[in-house]
N, C-alpha and C positions, 0 to 999 in steps of 0.2 A: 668560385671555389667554396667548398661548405667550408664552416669555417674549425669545425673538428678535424675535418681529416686534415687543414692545412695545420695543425698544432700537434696532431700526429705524427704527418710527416718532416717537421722540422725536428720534435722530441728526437726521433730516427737516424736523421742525418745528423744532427749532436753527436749521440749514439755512435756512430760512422764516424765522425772525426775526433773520436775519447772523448768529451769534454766532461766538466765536472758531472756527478751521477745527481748534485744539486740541478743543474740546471734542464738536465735531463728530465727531471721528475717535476720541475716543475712546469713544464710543456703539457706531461701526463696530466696534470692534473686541471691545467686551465681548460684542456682536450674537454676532460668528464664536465666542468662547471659548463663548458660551452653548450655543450647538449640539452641544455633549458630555457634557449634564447629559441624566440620566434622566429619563422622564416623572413626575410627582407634586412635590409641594411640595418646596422646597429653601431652608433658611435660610440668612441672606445670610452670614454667617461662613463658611458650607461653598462658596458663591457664590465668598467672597471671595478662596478658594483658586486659583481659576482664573486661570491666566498673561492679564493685561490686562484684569483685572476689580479695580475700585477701591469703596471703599463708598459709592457713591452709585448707579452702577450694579450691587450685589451690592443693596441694598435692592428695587433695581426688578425684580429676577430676582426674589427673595423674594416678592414681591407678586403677580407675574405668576402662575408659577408655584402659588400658593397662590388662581389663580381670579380674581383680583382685579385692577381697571384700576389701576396705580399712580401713585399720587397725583401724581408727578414729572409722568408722562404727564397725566394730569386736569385740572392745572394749566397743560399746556402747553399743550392743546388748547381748553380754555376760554377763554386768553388770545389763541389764534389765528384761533378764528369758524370760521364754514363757509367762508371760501376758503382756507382751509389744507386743509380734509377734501375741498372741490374738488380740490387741486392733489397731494392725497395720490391720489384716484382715478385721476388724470392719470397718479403713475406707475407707478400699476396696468396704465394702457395701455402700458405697451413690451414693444415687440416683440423686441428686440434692441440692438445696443451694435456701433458702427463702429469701435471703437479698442482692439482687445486686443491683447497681447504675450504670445508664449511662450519656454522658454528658446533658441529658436533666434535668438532678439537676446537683448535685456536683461531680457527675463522671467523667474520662477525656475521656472515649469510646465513641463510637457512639453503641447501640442496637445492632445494628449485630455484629460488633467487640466483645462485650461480650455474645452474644448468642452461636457464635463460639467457643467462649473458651470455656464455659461449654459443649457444645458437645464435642467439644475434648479429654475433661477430661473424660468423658465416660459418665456424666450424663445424664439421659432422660429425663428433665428437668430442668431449673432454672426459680423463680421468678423475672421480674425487680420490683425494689422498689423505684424507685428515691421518694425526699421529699414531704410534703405536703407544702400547701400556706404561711403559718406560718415562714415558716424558709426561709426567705426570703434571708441570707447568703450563703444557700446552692442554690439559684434560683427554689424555691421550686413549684411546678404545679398546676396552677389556676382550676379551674373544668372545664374552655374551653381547656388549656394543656393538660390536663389530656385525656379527649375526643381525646383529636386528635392522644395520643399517644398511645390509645386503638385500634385506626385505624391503625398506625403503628406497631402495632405488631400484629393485624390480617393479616396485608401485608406479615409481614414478617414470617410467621407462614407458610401462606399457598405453600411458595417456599422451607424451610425448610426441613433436611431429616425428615421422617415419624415418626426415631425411636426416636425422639427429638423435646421438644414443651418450648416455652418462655412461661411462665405464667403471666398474667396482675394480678399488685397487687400494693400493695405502702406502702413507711415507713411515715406513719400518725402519727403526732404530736398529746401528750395528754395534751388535753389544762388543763387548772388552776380546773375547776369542775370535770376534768375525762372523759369526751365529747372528740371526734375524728375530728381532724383538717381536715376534708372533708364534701360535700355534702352526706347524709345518699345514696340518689340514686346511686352516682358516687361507692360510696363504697360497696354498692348492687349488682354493675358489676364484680366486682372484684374478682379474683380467691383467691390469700391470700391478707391478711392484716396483716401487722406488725407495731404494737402499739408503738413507745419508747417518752421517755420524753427527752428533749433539754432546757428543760428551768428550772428554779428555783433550778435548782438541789442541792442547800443549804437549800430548805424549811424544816419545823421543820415536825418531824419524823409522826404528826396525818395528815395533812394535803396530805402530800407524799405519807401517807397509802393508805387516800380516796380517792385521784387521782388513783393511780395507780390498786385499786380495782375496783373502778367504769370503767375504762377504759378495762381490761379482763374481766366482765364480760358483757362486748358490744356485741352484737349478730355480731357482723361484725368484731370482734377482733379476729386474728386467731395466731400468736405468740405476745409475748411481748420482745421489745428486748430491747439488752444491758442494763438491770433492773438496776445496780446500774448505770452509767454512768461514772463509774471511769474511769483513762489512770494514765495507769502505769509507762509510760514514759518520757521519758523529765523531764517538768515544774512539771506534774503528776495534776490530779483532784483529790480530797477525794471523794470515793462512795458516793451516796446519803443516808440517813438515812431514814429506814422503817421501820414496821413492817415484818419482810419476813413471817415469819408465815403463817400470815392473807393473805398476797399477792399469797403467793404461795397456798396457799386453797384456796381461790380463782381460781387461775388458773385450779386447779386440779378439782374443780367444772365443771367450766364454759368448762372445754376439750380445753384451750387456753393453748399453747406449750409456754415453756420458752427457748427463746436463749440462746444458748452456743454463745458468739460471739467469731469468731478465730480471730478477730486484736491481732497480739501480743501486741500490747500497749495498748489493754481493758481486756483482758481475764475476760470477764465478763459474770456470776456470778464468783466472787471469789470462791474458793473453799468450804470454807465452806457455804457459800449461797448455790451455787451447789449441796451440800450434803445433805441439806436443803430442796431443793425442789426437789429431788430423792424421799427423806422421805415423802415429802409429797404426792407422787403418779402421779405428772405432770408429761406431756409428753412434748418431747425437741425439736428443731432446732438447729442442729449445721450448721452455717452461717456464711459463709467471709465476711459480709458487706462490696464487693469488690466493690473498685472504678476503677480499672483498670483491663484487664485481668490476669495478672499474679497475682493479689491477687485473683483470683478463687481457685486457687493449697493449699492455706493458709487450707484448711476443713481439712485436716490431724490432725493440731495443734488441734483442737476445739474436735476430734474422740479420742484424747490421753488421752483429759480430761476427755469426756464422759465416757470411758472404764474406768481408775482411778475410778469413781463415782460407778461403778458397772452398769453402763447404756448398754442394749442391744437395739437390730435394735425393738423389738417392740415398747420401748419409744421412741424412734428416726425418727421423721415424715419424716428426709430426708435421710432414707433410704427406704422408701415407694413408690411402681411405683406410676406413675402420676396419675392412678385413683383412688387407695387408697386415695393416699392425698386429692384430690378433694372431694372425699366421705368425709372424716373428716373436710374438711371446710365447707360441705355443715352441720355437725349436728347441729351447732347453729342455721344456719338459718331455715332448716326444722322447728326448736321447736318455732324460732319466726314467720314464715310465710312471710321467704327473699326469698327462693330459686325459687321460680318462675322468680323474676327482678336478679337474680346472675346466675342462669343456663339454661334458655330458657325454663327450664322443666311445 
């Protein structure tokens, strides 16, 4: 067994059984170090050498590597059953990921650096989403920025292999009324839009409502992400307070996809929120909101959940070829009279 995909697929089944978003992540990350080991066996002391490889994951490289399913894994998998190997096939099926950043916001890559990765990963597609104006922290994209990095990813599209395309989109701030932190036209270019809120995230529970409702049912609003804004980790944030109900009818309404985001430190919606807006009949994005490329790899964690929820590849917009999904951003605008300024048509 290579010995990345087995630190993948353990990260995963973690994932699958809650456990800490620490130990989660740190799978992830011995995953990426592992990718610089030669082919043939490698014992875990020379394993151990690798920047974010610990001995418990230098044992499972040792293993791997030496041919072998590791026992770590063995035991995960046996304790998991066949809906866990369902839910791993599941995120076999992605197609792509609606939530990346490059360094032209808060990302550390450059556009191709993460265009690449997501083709690697076998997807036919990723979104870039760097920020909008507003979040000025993350070095967020003026509407002249923005312009010019629509050029640059037609540049880069057009040298690109065939069976893979960068989609232009952006992670738009929802301002204080529920309005979208861009120019309407700039956002009328755009393939996806993803909605999330960054500010007030203490507002009392009426006001949060009608932001975050006014905001999905935007004709240019094509996911909403990381809904409560929680982080699990560290210092930790408290979710934001809403009505999900009404939010999530809303979305289910408007055909606006709710993110599953895979940061281990948001897994956001919580579960029961999650559960929540399964019921209410929305449709999903599981999304790495990847700042670098190796958090591209993260979509497994967010597939673990998904399957947990009882979510298949039809709710699942990122498991959809590229024209599908296109098709589905186009239905709001067809019903408002965008898609001629969004798709040339």
């Amino acid at each position: 067994m290579d010995p990345v995909e087995a630190l993948r697929r353990i990260a995963f089944l973690l994932e699958w059984r809650g456990a800490s978003p620490y130990r989660v992540r740190a799978f992830h990350t011995a995953a990426e170090a592992a990718r610089a080991l030669p082919p043939g066996p490698v014992d875990a002391a020379s394993a151990q050498r690798l920047k974010g490889v610990g001995p418990v994951t230098a044992e499972v490289i040792a293993q791997a590597s030496a041919a072998a399913v590791p026992a770590y894994l063995a035991r995960l998998e046996a304790e998991a059953g066949p809906a866990a190997r369902r839910a791993w096939d599941l995120a076999g099926a992605a197609t792509g990921d609606c939530h990346v950043h490059s360094d032209w916001s808060d990302g550390g890559s450059p556009i191709e650096e993460m265009a690449e990765a997501a083709r690697a990963l076998g997807h036919r597609w990723a979104v870039l989403t760097d920020h909008s104006p507003r979040l000025t922290i993350a070095h967020g994209l003026s509407p002249e920025r923005l312009r010019h990095q629509l050029d640059a990813v037609a540049a880069l599209n057009a040298g690109l292999d065939p069976g893979f395309r960068l989609l232009t989109g952006i992670e738009c701030d929802i301002l204080d009324d529920g309005s979208l932190d861009q120019e309407d036209d700039l956002l009328g270019r755009l393939d996806v839009v993803v909605a999330s809120v960054h500010s007030k995230l203490r507002s009392d529970p009426g006001p949060m409502t009608a932001r975050m409702v006014g905001a999905v049912r935007n004709p240019h609003t094509d996911v909403l992400g990381h809904c409560t804004g929680r982080i699990v980790t560290g210092r930790g944030r408290p979710q934001s307070q809403f009505d999900a109900d009404a939010v999530f009818r809303a979305c289910a309404d408007a055909g606006t996809a709710v993110e599953i985001n895979c940061r281990p430190e948001r897994r956001d919606p919580p579960d029961d929120l999650l559960l929540r807006a399964a019921e209410a009949g929305c449709l999903f994005a599981v999304d790495t909101d990847a700042h670098a490329p190796d958090q591209l790899s993260w979509h497994s964690s967010g597939y673990a959940r998904a399957a947990r929820a009882g979510l298949g590849p039809d709710r699942l917009v990122t498991t959809w070829p590229t024209e599908t999904l296109l098709g589905w951003t186009r239905r709001a605008a067809d019903r408002q009279g965008l898609s001629d300024r969004r798709y040339g048509t």
